[in-house]
N, C-alpha and C positions, 0 to 999 in steps of 0.2 A: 940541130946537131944530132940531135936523139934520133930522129926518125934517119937520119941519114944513117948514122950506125947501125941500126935495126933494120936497114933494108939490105947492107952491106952482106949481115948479117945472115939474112936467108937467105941470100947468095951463093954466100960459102957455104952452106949448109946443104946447098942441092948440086953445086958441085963437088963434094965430099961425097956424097951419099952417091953420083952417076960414077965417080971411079972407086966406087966401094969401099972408101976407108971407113965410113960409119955407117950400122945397121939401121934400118928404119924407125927403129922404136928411140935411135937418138933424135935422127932427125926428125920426129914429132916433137920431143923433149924441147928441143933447142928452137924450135921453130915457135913453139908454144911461150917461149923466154919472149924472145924478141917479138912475137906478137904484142906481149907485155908493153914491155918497150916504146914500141909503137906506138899504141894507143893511150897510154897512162899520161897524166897529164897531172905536175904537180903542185901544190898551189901557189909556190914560187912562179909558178911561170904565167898565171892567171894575170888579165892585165889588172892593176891597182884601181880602175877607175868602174869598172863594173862589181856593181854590189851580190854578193852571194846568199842564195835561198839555202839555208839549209834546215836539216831535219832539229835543230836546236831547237829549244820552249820557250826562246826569248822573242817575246812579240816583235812586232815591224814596226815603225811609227811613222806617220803620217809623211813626214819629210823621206823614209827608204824607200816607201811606195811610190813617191811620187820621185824620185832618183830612177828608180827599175824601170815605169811604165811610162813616165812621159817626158821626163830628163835626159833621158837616152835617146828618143827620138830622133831623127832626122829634119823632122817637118815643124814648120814655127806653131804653137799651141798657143793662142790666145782667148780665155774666157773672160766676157762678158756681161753684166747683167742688164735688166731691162732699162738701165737708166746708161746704158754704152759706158759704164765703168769698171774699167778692169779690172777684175777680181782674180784671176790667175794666168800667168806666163813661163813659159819653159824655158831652159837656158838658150835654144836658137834662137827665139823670142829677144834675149837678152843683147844676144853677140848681135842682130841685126837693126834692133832700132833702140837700145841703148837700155841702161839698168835704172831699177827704181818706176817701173810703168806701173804697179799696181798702186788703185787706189786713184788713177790718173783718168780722165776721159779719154777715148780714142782719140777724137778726133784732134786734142790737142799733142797727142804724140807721136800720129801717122797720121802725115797731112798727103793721104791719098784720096782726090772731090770723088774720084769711080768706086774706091772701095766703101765711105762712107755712105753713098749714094744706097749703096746695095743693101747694107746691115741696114739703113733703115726701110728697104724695100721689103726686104727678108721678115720685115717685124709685120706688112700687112698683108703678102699672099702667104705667110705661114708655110713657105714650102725651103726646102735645100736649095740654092745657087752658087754655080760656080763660076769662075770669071779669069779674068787675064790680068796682070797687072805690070805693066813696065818703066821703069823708071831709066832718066840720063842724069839724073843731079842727086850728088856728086860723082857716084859711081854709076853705071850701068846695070841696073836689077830689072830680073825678067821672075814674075812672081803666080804662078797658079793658085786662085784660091778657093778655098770649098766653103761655105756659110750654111750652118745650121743652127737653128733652133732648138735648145733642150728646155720641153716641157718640164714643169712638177704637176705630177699626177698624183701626188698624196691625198688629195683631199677624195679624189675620185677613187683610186684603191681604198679607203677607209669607205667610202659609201658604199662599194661592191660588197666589203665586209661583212658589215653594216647589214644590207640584203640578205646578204647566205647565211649571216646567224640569226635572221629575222626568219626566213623560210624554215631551218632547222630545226627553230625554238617554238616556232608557230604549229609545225607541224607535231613536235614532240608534247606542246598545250590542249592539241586536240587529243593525239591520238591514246593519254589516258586514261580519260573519262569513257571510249569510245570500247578502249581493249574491257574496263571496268561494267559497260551495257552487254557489251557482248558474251562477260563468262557469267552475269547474271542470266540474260536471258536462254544462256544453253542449260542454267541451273534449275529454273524454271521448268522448263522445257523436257528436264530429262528427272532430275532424282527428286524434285520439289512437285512434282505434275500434279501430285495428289496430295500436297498439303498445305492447305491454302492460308496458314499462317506463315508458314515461312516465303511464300508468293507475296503478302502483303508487307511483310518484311523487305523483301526483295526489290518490290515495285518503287518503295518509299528512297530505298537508297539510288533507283535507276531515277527517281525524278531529279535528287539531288544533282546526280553525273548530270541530266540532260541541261541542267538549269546550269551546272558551269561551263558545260559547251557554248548556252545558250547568252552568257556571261560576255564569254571570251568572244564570241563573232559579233555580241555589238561593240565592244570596244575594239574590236579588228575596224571595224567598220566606221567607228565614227573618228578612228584616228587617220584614216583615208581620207575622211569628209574633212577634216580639218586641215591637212598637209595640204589638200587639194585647193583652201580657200585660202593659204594663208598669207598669200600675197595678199587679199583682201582686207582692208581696215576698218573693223566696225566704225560706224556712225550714231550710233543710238547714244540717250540718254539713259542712265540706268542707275536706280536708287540702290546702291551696293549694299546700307542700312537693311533695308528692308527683303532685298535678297537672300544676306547672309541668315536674316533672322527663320525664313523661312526654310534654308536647310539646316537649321538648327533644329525645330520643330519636328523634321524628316528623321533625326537620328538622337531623339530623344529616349525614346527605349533600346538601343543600342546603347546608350549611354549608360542607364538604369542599370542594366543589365550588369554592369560590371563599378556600378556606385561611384561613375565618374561623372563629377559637374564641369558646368561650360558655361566659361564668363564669358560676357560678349559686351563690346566697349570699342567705338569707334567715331572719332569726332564730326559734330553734325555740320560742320562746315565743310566736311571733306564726305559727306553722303553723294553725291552723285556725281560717278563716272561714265566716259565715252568708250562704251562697247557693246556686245551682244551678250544677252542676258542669259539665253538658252547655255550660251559656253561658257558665262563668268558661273552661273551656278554649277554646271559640271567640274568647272576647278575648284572652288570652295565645297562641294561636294565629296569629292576626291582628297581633298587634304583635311578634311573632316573627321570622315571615313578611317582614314589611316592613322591619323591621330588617337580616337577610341580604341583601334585592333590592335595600335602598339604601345598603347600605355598602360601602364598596371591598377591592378583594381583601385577600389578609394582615391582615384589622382585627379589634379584638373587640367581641364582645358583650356585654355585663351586663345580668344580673337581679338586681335586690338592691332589699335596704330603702332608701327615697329618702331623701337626707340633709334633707327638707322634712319638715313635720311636720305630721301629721294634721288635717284640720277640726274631728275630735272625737279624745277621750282615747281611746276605745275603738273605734281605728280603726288598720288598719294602710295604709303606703302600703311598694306595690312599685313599683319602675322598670323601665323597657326599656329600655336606653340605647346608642345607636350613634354610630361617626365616621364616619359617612357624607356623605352631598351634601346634609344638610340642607333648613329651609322656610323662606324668607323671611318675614320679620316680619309682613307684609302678607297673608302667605297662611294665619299660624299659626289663624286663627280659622274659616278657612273648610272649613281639609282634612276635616270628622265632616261636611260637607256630603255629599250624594248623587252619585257622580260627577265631583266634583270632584276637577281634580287641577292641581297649581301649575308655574306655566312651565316651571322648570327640570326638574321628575318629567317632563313632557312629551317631551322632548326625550332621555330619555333611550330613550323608546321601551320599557321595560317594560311585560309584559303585566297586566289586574287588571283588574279589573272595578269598581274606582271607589267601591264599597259599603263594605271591612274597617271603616275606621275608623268612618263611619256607625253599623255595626254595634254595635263595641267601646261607641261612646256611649249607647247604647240598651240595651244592656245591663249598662251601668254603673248608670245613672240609676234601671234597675228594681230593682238591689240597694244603692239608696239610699246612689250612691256619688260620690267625683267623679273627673273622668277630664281629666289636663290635659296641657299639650305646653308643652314648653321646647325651641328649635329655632334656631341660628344656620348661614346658608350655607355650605356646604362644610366646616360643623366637627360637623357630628351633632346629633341628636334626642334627647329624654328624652321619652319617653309614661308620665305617672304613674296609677296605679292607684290609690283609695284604697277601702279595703272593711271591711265592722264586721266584727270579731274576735267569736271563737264567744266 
């Protein structure tokens, strides 16, 4: 009825204005009303069934969005998951093959042999099809349908991640040391040239940079070599006793050094396990290691059987356990990350190249084992070992 007036409207308005009764500047005025008119639309008139976006700060919830985008629809929406159980249908969905479908199998409540046929078709050439469908019982239904496949690709986007903060962080590992050679050697080179204590001063600190470059590319390296083998399952017999005792021996003046002793306690019926020795001593090397750099002076260390109890019966678990400055709760998930390292390790300004425990993970995992951290702030770390017995 509105736009009928307002068209009425400019009517009268241009024939007023062709026998002169009104000057031009009305007939803008009026013309400019009822354009109003026209297009304005109020919210009485909006139909009740369609839901409205506006600029309001009250969020949407799951059920408006799915009203707007797929409730309004034309076309039947039925989801799927990989076990052909319906997990979501739209209201055409409803009106056509009846209510209450989620949660149900297809097949028992669209008994179509050609569309069944497909969705399982659909699951082994992994491509879109689409098909015909017609029915004469009860009514006459003529049904077009489109079948696709929605991937989850989460785990693959977290790997792409995963890569690009790997390259990022790899790159930012090297290029320290490297920015550090290089304003030595122009130092050298230019205001030092002739004083050759501050050149042996100089040289002393460039061996250091070269040696954590030189750090960091064998643990680039051998964390390659390990991902690359770790479908493979050690076979070997391996006296873990006698292993652990000799990286113990390797980091005994490390230890001195900061007046920390190392108990070492592990039952001899549980001495020898089925793996490769070159990598189980890189993991208890590595949690060793780390144990002495993060615990405070006068403190000790333990190696022993963990009071937690194995995955499997025929498995032993060792511990690493220190009173050190511990990992935040928030951070205990991330440390076997690549370079990762938690606020408070930051700050302390230790050297390390970011990989150990990466490492320790990955070559856990290839002697089909599990490798876990129990860690409260400033009270110490437990890194658990668990590995099959010969």
């Amino acid at each position: 009825m509105i736009k009928i007036l307002s068209i009425l409207g400019f009517t009268s308005s241009f024939i007023l204005f062709y026998f002169e009764a009104i000057q031009i500047e009305a007939l803008v005025l009026i013309n400019i009303f009822f354009a109003i008119i026209f297009f304005y639309k109020t919210e009485n008139n909006r139909p009740s069934n369609i839901p409205i976006i506006s600029g309001s700060k009250k969020e949407l919830s799951k059920d408006d969005l799915q009203k707007i985008f797929i409730d309004e629809l034309e076309d039947i929406i039925i989801i799927l998951n990989k076990f052909n159980i319906i997990v979501y249908n739209n209201k055409v969905a409803i009106e056509n093959f009846g209510a209450d479908l989620e949660g149900k199998h297809i097949g028992s409540e669209i008994r179509i042999p050609e569309l069944l046929e497909a969705i399982d078709q659909i699951k082994i050439d992994k491509k879109q099809k689409k098909l015909e469908v017609e029915l004469n019982i009860p009514l006459f239904k003529f049904y077009k349908v489109s079948l696709a496949i929605i991937k989850d690709f989460t785990e693959m986007r977290k790997s792409q991640n995963m890569r690009s903060d790997f390259i990022a962080n790899a790159s930012h590992e090297l290029r320290t040391p490297l920015v550090s050679l290089k304003g030595f050697l122009e130092t050298i080179s230019d205001s030092a040239k002739d004083d050759p204590s501050s050149q042996k001063k100089f040289i002393n600190i460039m061996k250091e940079e070269a040696g954590k470059m030189e750090r960091l590319l064998d643990d680039l390296m051998s964390l390659s070599r390990i991902e690359l083998q770790e479908h493979i399952r050690p076979k070997d017999k391996v006296n873990i006793i006698e292993l652990i005792e000799n990286i113990i021996l390797l980091n005994l003046n490390k230890a001195k050094e900061k007046d920390i002793s190392i108990k070492f306690k592990i039952n001899d019926n549980e001495k020898f396990v089925i793996g490769d020795k070159e990598k189980l001593s890189a993991v208890f090397l590595n949690l060793l290691d780390n144990a002495i750099k993060y615990s405070h002076n006068s403190s000790i260390v333990e190696i022993r059987n963990s009071d937690k109890k194995p995955i499997f019966n025929n498995y032993t678990s060792i511990s690493v356990i220190d009173n050190g400055v511990g990992i935040a709760q928030e951070d205990i998930h991330r440390v076997t990350e690549r370079f990762f390292r938690a606020e408070n390790i930051k700050k302390l300004k230790i050297s390390g190249t970011g990989l150990g425990l990466a490492i320790v993970k990955h070559i856990v995992n290839q002697h089909r084992g599990e490798f876990k951290i129990y860690s409260n702030l400033n009270k110490g770390s437990e890194f658990e070992v668990q590995l099959p017995l010969a």
